[in-house]
N, CA and C of each residue as an Amber inpcrd file, in Angstrom:
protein
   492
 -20.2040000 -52.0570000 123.0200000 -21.2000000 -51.8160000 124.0520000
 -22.1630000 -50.7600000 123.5270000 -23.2550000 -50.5470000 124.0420000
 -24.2910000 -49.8490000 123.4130000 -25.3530000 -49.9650000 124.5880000
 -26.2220000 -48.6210000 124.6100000 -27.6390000 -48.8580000 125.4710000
 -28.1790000 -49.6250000 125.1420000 -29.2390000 -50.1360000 125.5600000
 -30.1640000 -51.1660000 125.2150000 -31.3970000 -50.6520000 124.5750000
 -32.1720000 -51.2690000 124.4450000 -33.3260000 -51.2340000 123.2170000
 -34.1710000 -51.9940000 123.9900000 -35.5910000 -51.8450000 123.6760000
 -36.7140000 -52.1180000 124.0680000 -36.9910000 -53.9240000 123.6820000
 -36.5200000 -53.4590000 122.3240000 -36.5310000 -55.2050000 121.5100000
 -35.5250000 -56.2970000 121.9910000 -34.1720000 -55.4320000 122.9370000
 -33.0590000 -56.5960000 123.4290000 -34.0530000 -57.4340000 124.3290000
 -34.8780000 -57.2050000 124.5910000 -35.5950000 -57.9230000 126.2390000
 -35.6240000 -59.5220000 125.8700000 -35.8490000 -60.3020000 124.1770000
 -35.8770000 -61.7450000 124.1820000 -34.3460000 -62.1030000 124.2340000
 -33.6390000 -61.1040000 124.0110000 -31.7340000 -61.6870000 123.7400000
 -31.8100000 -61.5740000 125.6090000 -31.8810000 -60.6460000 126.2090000
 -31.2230000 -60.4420000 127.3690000 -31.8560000 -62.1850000 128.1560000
 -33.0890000 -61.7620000 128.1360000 -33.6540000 -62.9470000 128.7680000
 -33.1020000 -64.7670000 128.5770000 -32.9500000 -64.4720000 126.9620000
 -32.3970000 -66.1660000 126.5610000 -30.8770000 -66.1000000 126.8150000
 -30.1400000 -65.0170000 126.7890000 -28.5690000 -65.2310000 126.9920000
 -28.1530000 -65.2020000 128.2840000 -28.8940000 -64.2180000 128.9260000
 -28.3800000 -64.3340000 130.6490000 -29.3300000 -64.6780000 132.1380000
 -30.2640000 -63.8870000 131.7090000 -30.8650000 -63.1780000 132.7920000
 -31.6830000 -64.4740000 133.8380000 -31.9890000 -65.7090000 132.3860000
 -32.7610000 -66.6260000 133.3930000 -31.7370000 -67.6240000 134.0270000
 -30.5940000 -67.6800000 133.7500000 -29.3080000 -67.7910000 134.2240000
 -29.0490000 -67.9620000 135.8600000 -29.5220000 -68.8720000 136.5840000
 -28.8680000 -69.1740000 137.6360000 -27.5270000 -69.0060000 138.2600000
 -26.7220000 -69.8330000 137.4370000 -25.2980000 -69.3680000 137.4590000
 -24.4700000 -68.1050000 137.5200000 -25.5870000 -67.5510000 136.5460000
 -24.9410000 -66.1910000 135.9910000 -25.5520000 -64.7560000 136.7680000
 -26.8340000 -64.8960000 137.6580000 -27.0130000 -64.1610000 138.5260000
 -26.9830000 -64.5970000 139.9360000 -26.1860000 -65.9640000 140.3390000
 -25.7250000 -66.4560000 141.4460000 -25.3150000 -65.0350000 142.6980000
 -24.6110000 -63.9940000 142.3870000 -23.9760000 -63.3370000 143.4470000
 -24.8790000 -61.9860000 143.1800000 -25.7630000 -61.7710000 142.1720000
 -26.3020000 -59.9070000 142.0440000 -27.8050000 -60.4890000 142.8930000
 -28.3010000 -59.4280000 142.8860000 -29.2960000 -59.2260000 143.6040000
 -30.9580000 -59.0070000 143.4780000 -30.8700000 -59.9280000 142.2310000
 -31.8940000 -60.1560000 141.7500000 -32.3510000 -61.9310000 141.4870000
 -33.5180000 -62.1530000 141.2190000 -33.6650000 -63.8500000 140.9350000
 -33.6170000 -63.3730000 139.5860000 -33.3010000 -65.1460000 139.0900000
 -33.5160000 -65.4570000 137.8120000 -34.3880000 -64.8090000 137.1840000
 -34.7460000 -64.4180000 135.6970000 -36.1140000 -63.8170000 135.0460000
 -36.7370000 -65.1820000 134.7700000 -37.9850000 -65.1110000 135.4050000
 -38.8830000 -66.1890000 134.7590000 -39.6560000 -66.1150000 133.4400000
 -39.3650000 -65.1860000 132.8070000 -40.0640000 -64.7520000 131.7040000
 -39.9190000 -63.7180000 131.1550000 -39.7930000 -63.1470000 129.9920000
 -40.1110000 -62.4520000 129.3390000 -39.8990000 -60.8830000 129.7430000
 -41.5430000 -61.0470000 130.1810000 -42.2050000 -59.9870000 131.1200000
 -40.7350000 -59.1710000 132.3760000 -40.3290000 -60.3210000 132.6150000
 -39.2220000 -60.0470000 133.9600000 -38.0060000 -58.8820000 133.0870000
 -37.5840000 -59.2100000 131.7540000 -36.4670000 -59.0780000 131.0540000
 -37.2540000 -57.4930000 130.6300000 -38.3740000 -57.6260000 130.4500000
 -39.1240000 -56.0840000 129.5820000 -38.8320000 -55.1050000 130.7470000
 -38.9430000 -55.4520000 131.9890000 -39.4630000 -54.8600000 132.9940000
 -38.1990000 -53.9410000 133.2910000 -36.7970000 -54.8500000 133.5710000
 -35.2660000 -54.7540000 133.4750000 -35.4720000 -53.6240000 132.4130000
 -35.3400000 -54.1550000 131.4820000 -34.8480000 -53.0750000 130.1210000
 -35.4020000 -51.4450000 130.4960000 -36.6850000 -51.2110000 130.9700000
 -37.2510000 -50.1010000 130.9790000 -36.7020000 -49.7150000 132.1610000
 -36.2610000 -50.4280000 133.4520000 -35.3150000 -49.6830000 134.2420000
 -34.0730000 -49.3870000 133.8760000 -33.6490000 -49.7770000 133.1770000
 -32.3200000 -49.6410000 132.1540000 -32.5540000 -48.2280000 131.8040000
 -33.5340000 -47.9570000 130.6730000 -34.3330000 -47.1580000 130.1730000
 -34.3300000 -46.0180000 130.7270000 -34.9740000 -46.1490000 131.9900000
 -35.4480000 -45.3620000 132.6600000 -33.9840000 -44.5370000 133.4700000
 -33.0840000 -45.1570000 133.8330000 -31.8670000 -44.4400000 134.1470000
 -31.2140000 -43.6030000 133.6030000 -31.0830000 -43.9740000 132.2640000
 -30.6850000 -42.8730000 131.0350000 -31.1920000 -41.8000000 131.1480000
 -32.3080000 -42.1300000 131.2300000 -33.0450000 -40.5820000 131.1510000
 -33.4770000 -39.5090000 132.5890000 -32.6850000 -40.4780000 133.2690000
 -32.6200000 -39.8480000 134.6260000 -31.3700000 -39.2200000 134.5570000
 -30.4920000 -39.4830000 133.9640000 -29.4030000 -39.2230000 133.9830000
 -28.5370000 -39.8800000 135.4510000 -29.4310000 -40.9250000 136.4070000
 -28.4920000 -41.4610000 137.5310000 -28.2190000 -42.0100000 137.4620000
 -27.9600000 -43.4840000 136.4480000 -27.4860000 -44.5930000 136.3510000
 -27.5290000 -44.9800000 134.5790000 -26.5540000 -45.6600000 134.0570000
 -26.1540000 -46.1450000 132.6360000 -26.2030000 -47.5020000 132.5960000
 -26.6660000 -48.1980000 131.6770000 -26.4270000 -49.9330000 131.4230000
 -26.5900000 -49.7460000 130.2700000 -25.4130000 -50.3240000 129.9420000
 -24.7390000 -50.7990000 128.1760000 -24.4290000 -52.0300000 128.6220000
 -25.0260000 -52.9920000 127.5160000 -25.3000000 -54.4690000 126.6300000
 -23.8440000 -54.2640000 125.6200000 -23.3670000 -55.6930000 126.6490000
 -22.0750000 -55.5550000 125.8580000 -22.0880000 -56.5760000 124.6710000
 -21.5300000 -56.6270000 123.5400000 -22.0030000 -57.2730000 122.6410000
 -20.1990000 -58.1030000 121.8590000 -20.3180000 -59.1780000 121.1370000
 -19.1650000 -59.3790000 120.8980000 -18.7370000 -58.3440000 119.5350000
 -17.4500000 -58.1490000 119.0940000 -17.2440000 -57.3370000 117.6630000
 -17.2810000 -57.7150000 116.9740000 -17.5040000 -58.9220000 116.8500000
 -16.9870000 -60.0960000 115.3220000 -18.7740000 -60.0320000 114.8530000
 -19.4390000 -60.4500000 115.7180000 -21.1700000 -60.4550000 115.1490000
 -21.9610000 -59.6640000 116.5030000 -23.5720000 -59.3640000 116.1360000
 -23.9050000 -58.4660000 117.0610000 -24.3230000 -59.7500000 117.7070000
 -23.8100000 -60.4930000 119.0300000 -24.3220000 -61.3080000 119.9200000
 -24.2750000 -60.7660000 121.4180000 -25.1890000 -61.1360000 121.9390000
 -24.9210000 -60.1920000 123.0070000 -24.1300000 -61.4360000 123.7280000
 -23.4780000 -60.3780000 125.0060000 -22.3900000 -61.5230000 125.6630000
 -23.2560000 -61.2980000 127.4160000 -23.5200000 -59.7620000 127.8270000
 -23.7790000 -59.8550000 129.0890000 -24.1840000 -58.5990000 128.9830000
 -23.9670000 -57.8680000 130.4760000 -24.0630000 -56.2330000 130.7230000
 -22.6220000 -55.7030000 131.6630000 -23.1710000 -54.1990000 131.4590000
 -22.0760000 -53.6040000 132.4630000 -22.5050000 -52.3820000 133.2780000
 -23.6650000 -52.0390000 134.3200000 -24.0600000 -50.6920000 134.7620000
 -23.0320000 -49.5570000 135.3030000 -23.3670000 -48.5760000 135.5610000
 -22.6650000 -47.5210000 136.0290000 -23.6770000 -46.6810000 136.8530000
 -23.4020000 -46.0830000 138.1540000 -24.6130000 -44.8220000 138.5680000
 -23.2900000 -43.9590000 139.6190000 -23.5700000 -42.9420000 139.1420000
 -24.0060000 -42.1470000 140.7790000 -24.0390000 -42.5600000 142.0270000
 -22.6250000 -43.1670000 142.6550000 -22.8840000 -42.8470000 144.1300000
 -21.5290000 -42.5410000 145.1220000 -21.1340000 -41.8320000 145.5890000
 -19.7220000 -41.3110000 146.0760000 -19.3170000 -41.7980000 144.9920000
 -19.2130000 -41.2150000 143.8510000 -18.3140000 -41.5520000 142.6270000
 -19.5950000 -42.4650000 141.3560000 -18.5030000 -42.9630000 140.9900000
 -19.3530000 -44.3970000 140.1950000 -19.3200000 -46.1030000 140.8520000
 -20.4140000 -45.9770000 141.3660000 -20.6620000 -47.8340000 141.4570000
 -20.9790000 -48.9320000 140.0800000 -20.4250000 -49.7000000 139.9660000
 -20.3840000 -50.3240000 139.2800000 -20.9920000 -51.2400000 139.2930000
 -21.4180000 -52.0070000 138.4660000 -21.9130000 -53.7920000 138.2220000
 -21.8420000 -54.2840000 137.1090000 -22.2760000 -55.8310000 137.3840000
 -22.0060000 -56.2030000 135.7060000 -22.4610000 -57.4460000 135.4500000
 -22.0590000 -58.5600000 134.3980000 -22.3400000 -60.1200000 134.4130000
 -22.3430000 -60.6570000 133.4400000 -22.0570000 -61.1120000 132.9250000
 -21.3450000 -62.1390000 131.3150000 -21.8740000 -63.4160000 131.1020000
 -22.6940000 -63.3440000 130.5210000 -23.2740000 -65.2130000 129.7680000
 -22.1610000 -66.2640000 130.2400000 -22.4280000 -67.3650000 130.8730000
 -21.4440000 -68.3040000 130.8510000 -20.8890000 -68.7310000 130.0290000
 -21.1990000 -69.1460000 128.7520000 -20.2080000 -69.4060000 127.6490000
 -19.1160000 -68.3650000 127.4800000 -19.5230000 -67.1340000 127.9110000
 -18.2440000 -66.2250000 127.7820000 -17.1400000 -66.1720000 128.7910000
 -17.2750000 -66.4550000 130.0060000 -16.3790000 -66.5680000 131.0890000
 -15.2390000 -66.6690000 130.7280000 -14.0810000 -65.8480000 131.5040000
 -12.6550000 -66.2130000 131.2770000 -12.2160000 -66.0650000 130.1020000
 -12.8870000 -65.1870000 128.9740000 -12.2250000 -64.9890000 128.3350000
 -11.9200000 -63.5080000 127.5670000 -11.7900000 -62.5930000 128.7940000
 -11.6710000 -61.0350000 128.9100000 -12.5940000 -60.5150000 128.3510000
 -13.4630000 -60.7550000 128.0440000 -14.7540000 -59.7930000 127.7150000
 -15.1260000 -58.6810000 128.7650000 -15.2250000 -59.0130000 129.5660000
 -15.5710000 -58.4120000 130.6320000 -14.5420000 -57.1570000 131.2830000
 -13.0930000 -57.8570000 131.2590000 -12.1590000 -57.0560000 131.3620000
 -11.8580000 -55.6370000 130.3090000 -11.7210000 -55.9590000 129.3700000
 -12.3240000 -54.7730000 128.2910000 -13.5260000 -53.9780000 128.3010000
 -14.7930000 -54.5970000 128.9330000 -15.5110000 -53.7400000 129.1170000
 -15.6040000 -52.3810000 130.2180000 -14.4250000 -53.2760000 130.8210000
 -14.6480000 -52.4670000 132.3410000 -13.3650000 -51.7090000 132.5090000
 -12.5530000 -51.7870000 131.3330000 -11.9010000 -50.6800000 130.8900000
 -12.2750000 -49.6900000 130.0870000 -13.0170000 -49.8760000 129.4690000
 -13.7080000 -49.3220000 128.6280000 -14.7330000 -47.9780000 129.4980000
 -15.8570000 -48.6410000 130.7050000 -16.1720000 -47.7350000 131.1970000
 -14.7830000 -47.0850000 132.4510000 -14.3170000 -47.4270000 133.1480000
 -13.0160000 -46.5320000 134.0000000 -12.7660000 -45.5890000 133.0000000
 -12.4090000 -45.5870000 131.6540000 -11.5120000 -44.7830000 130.3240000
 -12.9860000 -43.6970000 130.5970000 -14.2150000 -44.1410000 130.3500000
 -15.5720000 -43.3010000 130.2170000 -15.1900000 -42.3480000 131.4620000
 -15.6520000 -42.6390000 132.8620000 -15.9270000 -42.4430000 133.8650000
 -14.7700000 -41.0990000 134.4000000 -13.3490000 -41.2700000 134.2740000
 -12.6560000 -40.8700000 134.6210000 -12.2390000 -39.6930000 133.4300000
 -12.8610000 -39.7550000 132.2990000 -13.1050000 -38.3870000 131.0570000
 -14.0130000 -37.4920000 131.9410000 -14.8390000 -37.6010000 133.1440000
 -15.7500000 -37.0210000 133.3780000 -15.3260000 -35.9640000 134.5750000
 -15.0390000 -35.4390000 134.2320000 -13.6570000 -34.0490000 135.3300000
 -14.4520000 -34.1810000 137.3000000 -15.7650000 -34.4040000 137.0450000
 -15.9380000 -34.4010000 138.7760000 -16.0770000 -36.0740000 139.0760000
 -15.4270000 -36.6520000 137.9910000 -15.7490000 -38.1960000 138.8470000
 -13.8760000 -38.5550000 139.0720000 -14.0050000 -38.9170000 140.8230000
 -12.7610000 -39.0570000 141.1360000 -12.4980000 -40.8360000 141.9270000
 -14.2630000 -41.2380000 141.7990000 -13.4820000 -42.5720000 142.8180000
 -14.6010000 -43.5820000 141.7790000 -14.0630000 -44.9560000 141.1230000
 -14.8360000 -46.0940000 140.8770000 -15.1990000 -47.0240000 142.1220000
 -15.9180000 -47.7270000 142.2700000 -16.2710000 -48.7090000 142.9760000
 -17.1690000 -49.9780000 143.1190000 -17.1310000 -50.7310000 143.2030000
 -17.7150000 -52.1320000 143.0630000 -17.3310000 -52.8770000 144.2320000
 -18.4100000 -53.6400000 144.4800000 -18.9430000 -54.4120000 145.5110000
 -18.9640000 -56.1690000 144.9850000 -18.3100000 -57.1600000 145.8940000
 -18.1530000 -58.4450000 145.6040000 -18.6330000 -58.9820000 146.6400000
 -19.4250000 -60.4430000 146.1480000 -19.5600000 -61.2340000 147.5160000
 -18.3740000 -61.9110000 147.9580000 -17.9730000 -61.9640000 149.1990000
 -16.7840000 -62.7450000 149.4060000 -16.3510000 -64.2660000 148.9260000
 -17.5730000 -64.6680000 148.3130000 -17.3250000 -65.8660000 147.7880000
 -16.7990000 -66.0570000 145.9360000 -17.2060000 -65.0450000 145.6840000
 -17.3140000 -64.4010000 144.3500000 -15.8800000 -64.3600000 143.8700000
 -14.9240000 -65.3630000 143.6080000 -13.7340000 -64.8550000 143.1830000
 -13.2850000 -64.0950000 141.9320000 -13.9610000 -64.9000000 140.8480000
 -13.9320000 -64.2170000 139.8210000 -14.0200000 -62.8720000 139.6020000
 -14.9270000 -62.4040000 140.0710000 -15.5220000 -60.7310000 140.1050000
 -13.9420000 -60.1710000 140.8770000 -13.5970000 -60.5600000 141.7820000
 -12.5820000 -60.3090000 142.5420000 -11.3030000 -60.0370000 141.9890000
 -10.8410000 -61.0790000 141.1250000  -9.7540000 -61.4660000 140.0660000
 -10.1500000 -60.1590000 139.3500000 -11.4470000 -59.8420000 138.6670000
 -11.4860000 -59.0560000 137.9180000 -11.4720000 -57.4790000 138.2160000
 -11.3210000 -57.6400000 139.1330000 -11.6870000 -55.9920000 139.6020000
  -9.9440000 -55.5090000 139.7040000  -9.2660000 -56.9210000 140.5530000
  -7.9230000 -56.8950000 141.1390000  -6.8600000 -56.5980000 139.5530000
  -7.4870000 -57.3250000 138.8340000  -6.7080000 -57.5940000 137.4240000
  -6.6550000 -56.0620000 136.6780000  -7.5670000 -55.1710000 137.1230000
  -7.8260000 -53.8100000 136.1530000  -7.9420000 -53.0600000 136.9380000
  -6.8930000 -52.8130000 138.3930000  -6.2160000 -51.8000000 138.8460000
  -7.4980000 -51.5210000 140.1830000  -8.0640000 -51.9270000 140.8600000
  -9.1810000 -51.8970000 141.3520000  -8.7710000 -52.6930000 143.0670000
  -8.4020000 -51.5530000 144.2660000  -7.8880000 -52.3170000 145.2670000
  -8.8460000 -52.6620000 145.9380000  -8.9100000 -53.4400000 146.5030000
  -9.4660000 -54.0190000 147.6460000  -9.4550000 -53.0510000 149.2410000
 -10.8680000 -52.6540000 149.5370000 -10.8000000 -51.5470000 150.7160000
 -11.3290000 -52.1460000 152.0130000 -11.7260000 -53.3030000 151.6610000
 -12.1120000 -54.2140000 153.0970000 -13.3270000 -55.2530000 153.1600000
 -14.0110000 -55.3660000 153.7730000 -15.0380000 -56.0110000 153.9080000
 -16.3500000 -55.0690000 154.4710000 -17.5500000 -55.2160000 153.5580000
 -18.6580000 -54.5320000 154.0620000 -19.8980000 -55.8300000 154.6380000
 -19.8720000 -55.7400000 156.0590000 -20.6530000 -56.6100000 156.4270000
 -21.8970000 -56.2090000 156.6210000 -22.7110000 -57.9110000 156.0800000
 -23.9510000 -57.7600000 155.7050000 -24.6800000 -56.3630000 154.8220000
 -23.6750000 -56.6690000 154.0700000 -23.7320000 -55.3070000 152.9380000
 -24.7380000 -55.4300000 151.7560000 -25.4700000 -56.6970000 150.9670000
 -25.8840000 -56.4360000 150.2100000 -26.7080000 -57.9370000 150.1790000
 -28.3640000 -58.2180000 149.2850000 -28.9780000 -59.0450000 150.1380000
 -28.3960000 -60.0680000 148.3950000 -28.5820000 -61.1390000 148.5280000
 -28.3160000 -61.9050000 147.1520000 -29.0230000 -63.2230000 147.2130000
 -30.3330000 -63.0730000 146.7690000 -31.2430000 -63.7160000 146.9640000
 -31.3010000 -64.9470000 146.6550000 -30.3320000 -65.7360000 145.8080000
 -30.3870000 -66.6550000 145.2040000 -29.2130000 -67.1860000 146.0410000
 -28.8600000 -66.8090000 146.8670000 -27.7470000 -67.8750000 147.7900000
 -28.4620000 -67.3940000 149.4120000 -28.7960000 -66.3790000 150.3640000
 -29.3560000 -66.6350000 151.1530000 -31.0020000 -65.2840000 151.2050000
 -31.4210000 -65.3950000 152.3290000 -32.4660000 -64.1150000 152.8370000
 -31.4380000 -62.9960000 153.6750000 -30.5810000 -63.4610000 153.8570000
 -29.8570000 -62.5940000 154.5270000 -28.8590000 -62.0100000 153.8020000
 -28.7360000 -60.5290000 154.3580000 -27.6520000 -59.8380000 153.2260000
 -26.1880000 -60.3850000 153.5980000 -25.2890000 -60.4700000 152.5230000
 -24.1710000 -60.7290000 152.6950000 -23.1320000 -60.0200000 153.0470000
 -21.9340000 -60.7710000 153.5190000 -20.5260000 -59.7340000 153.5470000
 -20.1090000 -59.6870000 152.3460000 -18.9550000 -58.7390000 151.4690000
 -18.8780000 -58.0020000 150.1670000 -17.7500000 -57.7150000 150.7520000
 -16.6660000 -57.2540000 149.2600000 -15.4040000 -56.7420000 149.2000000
 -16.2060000 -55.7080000 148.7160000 -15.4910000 -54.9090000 148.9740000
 -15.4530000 -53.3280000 148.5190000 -14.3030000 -53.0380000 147.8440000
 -14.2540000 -52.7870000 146.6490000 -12.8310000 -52.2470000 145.9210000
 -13.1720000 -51.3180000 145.2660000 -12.1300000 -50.5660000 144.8430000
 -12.3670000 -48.5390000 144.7460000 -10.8190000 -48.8200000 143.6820000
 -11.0810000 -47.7780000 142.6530000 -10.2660000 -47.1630000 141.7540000
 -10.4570000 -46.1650000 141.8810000  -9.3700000 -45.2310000 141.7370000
  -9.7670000 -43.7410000 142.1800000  -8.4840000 -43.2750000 141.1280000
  -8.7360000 -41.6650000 140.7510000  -8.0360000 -40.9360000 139.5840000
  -7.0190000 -40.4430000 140.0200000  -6.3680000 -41.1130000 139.1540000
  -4.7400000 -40.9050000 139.2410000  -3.9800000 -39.2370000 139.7100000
């Protein structure tokens, strides 16, 4: 995993971002272009140097391909997000990454609670959160809007890891 770069914007765009499938449940549309993916990156960008929010481009180890992302910010703790190229699905990429940041997050002496947000339809994300120690705290209704399935915000699992 690694920050991103100004130049990832043609990888991000051709591997995920215009991705229907693959931004089905986050809260953004597809990138129609280019332009959409530049725009992303510099909010990427732009978090770093805010110091309120992190996105590392997770990449495979064998060659530099990118596979997806994984964010982190600032909010009662760390909120999380994330999303993996479909060719990669199901096959723990993702799970390693998101051990990878908990291992980060929880080095950080005032961070005491993780958290991530699922659409209730969203199993996978679910599996994955459940699979890497991550409970389930309820349902947040009409919690978050996901544009590519309705105009209306959805209900969401809420699951929280918190330091041992």
């Amino acid at each position: 995993m690694r920050k991103p770069r100004a130049e990832d914007s043609p990888r991000i765009f051709a591997t995920y971002a215009q991705d229907p499938e693959v931004v089905r449940y986050l809260t953004f549309l597809p990138h129609r272009d280019l332009k959409d993916a530049d725009e992303a990156v510099e909010g990427f960008l732009e978090g770093w140097r805010s110091g309120k929010s992190y996105c590392w481009l997770i990449f495979r180890r064998d060659r530099e391909e990118l596979i997806g992302a994984i964010g982190a910010r600032e909010d009662q703790g760390i909120n999380l997000g994330y999303l993996l190229a479909r060719p990669f699905w199901g096959q723990g990429f993702m799970s390693e990454a998101l051990s990878a940041i908990v291992e980060w997050a929880f080095s950080i002496p005032s961070i005491f609670r993780l958290w991530a947000v699922c659409d209730l339809e969203n199993d996978a994300s679910a599996r994955l959160l459940e699979k890497n120690g991550f409970r389930r705290e309820g349902v947040l209704k009409k919690w978050s809007l996901h544009p590519n399935i309705s105009d209306i915000p959805r209900d969401c699992y809420c699951y929280a890891r918190t330091r041992e």
